[in-house]
C-alpha positions as CSV (number, residue, x, y, z in Angstrom):
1,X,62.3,-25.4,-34.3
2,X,62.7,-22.5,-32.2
3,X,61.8,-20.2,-34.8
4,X,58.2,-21.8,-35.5
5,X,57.8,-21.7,-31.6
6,X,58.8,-18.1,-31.9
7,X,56.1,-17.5,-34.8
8,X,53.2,-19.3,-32.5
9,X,51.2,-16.9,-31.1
10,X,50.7,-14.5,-34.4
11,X,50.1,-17.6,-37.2
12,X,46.6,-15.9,-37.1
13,X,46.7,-12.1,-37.7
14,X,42.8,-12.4,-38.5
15,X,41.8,-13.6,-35.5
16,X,44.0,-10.9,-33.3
17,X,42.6,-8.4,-35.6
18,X,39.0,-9.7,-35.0
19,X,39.7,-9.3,-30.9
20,X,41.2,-5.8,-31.2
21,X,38.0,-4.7,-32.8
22,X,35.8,-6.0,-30.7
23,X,37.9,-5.1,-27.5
24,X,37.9,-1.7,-29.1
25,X,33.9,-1.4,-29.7
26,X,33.6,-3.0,-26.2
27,X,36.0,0.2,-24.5
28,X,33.8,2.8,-26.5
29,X,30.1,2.1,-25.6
30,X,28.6,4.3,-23.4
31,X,25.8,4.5,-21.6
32,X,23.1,7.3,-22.9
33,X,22.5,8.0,-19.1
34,X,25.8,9.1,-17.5
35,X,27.8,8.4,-20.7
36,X,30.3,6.6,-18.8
37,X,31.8,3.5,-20.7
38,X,29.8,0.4,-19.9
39,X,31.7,-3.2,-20.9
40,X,28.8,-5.5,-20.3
41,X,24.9,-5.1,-20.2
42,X,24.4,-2.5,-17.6
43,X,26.0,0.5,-16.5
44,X,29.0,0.1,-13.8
45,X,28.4,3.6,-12.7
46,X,24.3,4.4,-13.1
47,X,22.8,1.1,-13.4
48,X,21.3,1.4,-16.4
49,X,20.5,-1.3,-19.1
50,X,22.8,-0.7,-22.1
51,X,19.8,-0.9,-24.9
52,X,19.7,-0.3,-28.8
53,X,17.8,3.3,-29.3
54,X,13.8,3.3,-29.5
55,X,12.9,4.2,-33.0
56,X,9.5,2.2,-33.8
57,X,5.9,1.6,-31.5
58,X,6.9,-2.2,-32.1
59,X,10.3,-2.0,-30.2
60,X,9.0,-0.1,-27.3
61,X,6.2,-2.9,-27.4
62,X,8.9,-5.4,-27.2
63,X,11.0,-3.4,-24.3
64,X,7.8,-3.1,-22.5
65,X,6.8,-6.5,-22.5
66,X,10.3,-7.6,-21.6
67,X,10.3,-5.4,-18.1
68,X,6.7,-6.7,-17.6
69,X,7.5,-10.4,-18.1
70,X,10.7,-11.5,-18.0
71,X,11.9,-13.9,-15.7
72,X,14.3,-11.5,-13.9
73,X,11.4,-8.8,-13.4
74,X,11.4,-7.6,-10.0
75,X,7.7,-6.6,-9.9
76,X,6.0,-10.6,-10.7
77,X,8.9,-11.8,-8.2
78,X,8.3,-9.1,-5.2
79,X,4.5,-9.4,-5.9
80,X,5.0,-13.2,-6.2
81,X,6.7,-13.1,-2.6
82,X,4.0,-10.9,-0.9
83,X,1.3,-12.7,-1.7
84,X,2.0,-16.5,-1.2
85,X,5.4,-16.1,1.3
86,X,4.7,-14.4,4.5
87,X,7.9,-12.8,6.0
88,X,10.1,-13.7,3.5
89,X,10.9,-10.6,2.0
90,X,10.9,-8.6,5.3
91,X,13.8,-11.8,6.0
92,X,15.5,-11.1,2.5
93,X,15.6,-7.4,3.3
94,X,17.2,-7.9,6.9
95,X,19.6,-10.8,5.2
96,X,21.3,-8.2,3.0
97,X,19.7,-10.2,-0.4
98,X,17.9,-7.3,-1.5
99,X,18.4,-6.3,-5.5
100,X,16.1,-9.3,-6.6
101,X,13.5,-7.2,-5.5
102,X,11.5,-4.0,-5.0
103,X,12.3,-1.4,-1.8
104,X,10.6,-2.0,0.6
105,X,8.9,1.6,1.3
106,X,8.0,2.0,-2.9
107,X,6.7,-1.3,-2.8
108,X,4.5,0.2,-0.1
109,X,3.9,3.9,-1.7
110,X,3.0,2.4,-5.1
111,X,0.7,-0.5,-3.8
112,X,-1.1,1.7,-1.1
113,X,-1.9,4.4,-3.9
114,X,-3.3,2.0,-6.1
115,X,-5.8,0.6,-3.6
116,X,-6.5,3.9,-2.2
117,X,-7.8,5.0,-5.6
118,X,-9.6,1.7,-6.0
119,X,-11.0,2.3,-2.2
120,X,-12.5,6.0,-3.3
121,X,-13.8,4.0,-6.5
122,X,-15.5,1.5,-5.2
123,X,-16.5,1.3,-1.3
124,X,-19.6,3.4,-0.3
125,X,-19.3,5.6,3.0
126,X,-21.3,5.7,5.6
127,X,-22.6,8.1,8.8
128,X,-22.4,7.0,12.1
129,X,-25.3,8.4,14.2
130,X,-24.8,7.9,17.5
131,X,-27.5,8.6,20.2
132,X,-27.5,9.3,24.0
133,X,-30.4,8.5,26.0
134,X,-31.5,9.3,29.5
135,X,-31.3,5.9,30.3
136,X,-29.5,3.2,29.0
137,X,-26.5,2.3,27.2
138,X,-25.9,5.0,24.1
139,X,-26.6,3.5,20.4
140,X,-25.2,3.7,16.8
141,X,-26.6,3.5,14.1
142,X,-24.8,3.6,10.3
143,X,-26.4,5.2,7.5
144,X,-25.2,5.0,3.9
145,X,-24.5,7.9,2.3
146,X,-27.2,7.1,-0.7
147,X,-29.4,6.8,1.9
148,X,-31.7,10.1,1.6
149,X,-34.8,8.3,3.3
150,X,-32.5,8.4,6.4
151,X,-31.0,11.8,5.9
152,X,-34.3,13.1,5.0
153,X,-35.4,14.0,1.7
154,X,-36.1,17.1,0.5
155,X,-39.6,18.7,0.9
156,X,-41.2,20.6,-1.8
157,X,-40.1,24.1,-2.6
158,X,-37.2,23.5,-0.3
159,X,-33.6,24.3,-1.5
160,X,-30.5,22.2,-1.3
161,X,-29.1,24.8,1.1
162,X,-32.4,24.9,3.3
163,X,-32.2,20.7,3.4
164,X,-29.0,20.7,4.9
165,X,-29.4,23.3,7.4
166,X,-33.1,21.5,8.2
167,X,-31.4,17.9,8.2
168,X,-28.2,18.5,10.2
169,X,-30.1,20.9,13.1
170,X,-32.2,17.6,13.7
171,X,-29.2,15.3,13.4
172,X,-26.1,16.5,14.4
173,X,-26.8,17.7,18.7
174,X,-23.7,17.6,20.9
175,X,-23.7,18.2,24.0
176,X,-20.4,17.1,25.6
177,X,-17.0,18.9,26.7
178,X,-16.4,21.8,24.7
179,X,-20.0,22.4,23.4
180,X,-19.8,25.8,22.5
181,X,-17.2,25.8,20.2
182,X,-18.1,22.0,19.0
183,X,-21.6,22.5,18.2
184,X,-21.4,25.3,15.4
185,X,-18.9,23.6,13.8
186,X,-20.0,20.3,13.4
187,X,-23.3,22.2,12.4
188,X,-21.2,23.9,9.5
189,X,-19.7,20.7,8.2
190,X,-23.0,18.8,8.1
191,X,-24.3,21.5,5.8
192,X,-21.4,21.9,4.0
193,X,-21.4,18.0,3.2
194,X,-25.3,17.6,2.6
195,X,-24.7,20.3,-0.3
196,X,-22.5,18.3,-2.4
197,X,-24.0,15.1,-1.3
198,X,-20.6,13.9,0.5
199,X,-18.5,14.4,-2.3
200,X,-16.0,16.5,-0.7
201,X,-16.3,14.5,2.7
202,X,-15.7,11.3,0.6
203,X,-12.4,13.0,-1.4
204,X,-11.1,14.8,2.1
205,X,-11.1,11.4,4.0
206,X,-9.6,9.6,0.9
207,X,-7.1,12.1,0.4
208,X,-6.3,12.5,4.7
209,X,-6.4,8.4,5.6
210,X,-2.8,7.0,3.4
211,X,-0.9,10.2,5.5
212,X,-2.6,8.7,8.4
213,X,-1.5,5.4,8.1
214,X,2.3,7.1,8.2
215,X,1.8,7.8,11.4
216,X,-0.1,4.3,12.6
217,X,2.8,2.2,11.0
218,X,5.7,3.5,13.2
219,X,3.1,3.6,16.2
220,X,2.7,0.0,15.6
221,X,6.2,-0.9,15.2
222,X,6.5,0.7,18.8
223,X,4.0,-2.0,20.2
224,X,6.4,-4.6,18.9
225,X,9.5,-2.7,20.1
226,X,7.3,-3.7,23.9
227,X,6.2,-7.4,22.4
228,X,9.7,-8.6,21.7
229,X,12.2,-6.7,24.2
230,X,13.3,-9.9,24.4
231,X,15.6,-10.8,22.7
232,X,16.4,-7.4,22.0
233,X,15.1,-6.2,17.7
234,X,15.8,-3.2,16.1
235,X,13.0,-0.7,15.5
236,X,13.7,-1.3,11.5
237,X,12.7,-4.8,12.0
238,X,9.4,-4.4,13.2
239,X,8.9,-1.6,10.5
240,X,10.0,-3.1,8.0
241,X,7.6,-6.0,9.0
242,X,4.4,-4.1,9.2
243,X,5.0,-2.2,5.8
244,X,5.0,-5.2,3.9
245,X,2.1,-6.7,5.4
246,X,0.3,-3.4,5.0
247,X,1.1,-4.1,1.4
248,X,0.0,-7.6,1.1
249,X,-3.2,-6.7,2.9
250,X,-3.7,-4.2,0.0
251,X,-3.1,-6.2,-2.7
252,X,-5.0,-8.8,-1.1
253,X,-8.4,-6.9,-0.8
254,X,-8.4,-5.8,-4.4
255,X,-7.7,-8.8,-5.5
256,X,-10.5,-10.2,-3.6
257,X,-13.2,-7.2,-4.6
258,X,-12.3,-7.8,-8.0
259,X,-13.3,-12.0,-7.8
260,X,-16.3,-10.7,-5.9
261,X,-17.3,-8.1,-8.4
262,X,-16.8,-10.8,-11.1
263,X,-18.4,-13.6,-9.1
264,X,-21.1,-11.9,-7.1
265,X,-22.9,-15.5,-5.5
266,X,-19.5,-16.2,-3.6
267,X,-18.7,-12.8,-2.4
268,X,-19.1,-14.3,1.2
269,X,-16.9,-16.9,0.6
270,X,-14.5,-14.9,-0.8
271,X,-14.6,-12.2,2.0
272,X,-14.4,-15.0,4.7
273,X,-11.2,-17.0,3.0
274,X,-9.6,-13.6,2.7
275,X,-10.0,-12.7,5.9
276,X,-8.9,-16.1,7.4
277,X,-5.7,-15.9,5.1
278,X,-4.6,-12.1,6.3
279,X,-4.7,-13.9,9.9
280,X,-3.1,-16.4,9.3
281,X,-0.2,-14.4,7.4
282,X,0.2,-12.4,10.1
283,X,1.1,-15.6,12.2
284,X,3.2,-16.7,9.9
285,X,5.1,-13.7,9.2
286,X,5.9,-13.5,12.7
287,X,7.1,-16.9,13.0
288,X,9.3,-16.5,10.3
289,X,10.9,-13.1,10.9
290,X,11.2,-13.5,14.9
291,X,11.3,-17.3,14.7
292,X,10.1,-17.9,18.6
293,X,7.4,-20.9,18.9
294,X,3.7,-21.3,17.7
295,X,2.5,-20.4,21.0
296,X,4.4,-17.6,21.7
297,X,3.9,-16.2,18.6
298,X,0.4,-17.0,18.8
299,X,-0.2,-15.2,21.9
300,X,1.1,-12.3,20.7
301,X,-0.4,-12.0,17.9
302,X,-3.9,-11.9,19.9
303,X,-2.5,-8.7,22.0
304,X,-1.4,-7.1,18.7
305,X,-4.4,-7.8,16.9
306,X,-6.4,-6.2,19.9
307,X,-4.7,-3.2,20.0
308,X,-4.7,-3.0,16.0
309,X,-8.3,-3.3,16.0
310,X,-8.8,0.1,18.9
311,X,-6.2,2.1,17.8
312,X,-7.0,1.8,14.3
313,X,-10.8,2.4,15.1
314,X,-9.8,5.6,16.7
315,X,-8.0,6.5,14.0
316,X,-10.4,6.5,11.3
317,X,-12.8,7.9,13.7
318,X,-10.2,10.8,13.9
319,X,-9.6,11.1,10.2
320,X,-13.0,11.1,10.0
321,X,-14.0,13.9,12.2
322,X,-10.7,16.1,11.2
323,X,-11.5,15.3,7.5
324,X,-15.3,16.5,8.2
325,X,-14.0,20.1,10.2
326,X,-11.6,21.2,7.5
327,X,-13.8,20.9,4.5
C-alpha cells in the first residue's frame, strides 16, 4: 500500500509533461515593447497588451474596433462620466480610483483641441465697434466679418490695399491713454486684416485663445482657493475641478452645434437646454466634489459665475486685441 501511495503523484507523466510546456511557453513570452517576460495579458513592467503581431488590414480592423468598443475602453467610460456625471471623475481622481479612466489634463488637451478646430471651422467672428460721444453713455456695435456693407465695400478702381487704408482711417480713431503709440498701430492691424479679409486675425485668435485658457484655469482655481478656505482644499482640487468641466463644456457645445446643424428649426431649443444643463452641472459638480449644502453651494456658484463671466470677457477682449497687434 505504501508503494502505490508512493507512485500517486506521477501516475500521469502526460499531464506533468503538458504543464511543464505550458509553464515553459508562459516564462518565455515577451513583450515586443520592453521585451521583458510578461506571464499574463499585459506587460508587468511597460504596460503593454501582450498581442499576436499585425499582419493583415482585417486584424488591425479588429484591434481597432476592440480599443474603440470594448467594454473596458477608457475613452466611452471617461466620455460616458463627463457628460451625464458631474464631479464624479474629478471625485474618482481625488479617491485614488484612477486607471479606469483617462488623465485628467489629456482628457483636457485632446478634447479642447478638437473643439478649438471645430470652433475655427464653424463660428463666424465678429468686430466690435465701439463709439464715444460727446454726450451720453459710449455704444457698441458688432459687425460680422462677412459683413462688407458695414466695413465698406470697395469703390471702383480702388485697390484692396487702398480699401483698407480708406476703411480703417474712418473706423478705427483712438483717442485714449497712450494715443501716440496706440493709434498707428491699431491703424496697421486694421489694414493688415482688411487685406486678407480676417484670415490671419481669425487663425491668430484661434491659435492665441487654448494658451490663454492655461492661464484662466489656474486663475480660476485661485477664486476657489478664497470660496472654500473653509474647510481648508488643496489647490489640485479646485484645478482638477475646473479642467474637467472645461472639458465637458467642450464636448457639450459640439455636440449641441452638431444637432443644430442637423436639426436647424430647434437650434433655439437646443442652445437654451444646453445652456441650462452647463449651469446646472456646475451646481452639481460642486455639490458633489465639496459636498456643503444646496444653498451654500448655490450661493457660490452665483459669485463664481460673476467673476467667470468679467474675467473671461477681458480675456477674449485681450486675446483679441494682442492677437490683432502681432499679426
Amino acid at each position: 500500500m505504501s508503494t502505490a501511495a508512493a507512485a500517486g503523484p506521477v501516475s500521469d507523466p502526460g499531464a506533468a509533461a503538458a504543464a511543464s510546456v505550458a509553464k515553459t511557453a508562459t516564462a518565455s513570452a515577451r513583450g515586443d515593447n520592453c521585451g521583458a517576460p510578461v506571464s499574463g495579458r499585459y506587460c508587468s513592467a511597460c504596460g503593454q497588451r501582450l498581442e499576436p503581431a499585425v499582419h493583415s488590414l482585417w486584424h488591425f480592423t479588429k484591434l481597432a474596433t476592440e480599443d474603440l468598443t470594448h467594454a473596458d475602453s477608457r475613452l466611452w467610460r471617461t466620455l460616458g462620466a463627463l457628460l451625464f456625471r458631474p464631479g464624479y471623475l474629478t471625485r474618482e481622481f481625488l479617491s485614488g480610483r484612477r486607471a479606469r479612466y483617462l488623465p485628467p489634463v489629456r482628457l483636457y488637451l485632446v478634447i479642447s483641441v478638437i473643439f478649438f478646430l471645430w470652433a475655427s471651422a464653424t463660428q463666424p467672428m465678429r468686430v466690435i465697434e465701439i463709439k464715444a460721444p460727446e454726450h451720453g453713455a459710449p455704444a457698441a456695435t458688432v459687425t460680422p466679418l462677412e459683413d462688407e456693407a458695414a466695413l465698406g465695400k470697395p469703390i471702383a478702381g480702388e485697390s484692396q490695399q487702398q480699401r483698407a487704408e480708406r476703411v480703417c482711417a474712418s473706423h478705427v480713431n483712438y483717442d485714449g491713454p497712450w494715443q501716440q503709440r496706440i493709434q498707428p498701430a491699431a491703424q496697421r492691424a486694421c489694414v493688415r486684416m482688411l487685406a486678407d479679409n480676417f484670415r490671419s486675425l481669425r487663425e491668430a485668435f484661434m491659435h492665441n485663445l487654448p494658451r490663454a485658457m492655461f492661464l484662466f484655469l489656474p486663475l480660476l482655481a485661485a477664486v476657489m482657493m478664497l470660496l472654500y478656505w473653509r474647510p481648508r482644499h488643496y489647490y489640485i482640487e479646485h484645478l482638477l475641478l475646473f479642467v474637467h468641466n472645461h472639458a465637458f463644456v467642450f464636448v457639450l457645445l459640439m455636440l449641441a452645434g452638431l444637432t443644430s446643424a442637423l436639426l436647424p428649426p430647434l437650434a433655439g431649443w437646443i442652445s437654451a437646454a444646453a445652456t441650462l444643463y452647463i449651469g446646472w452641472y456646475a451646481y452639481r459638480s460642486m455639490r458633489v466634489v465639496y459636498r456643503q449644502g444646496r444653498s451654500l453651494t448655490l450661493g457660490k456658484l452665483v459669485l463664481l459665475s460673476f467673476f467667470y463671466l468679467v474675467s473671461g470677457s477681458l480675456m477674449l477682449a485681450l486675446v483679441s486685441v494682442y492677437s490683432a497687434f502681432t499679426l
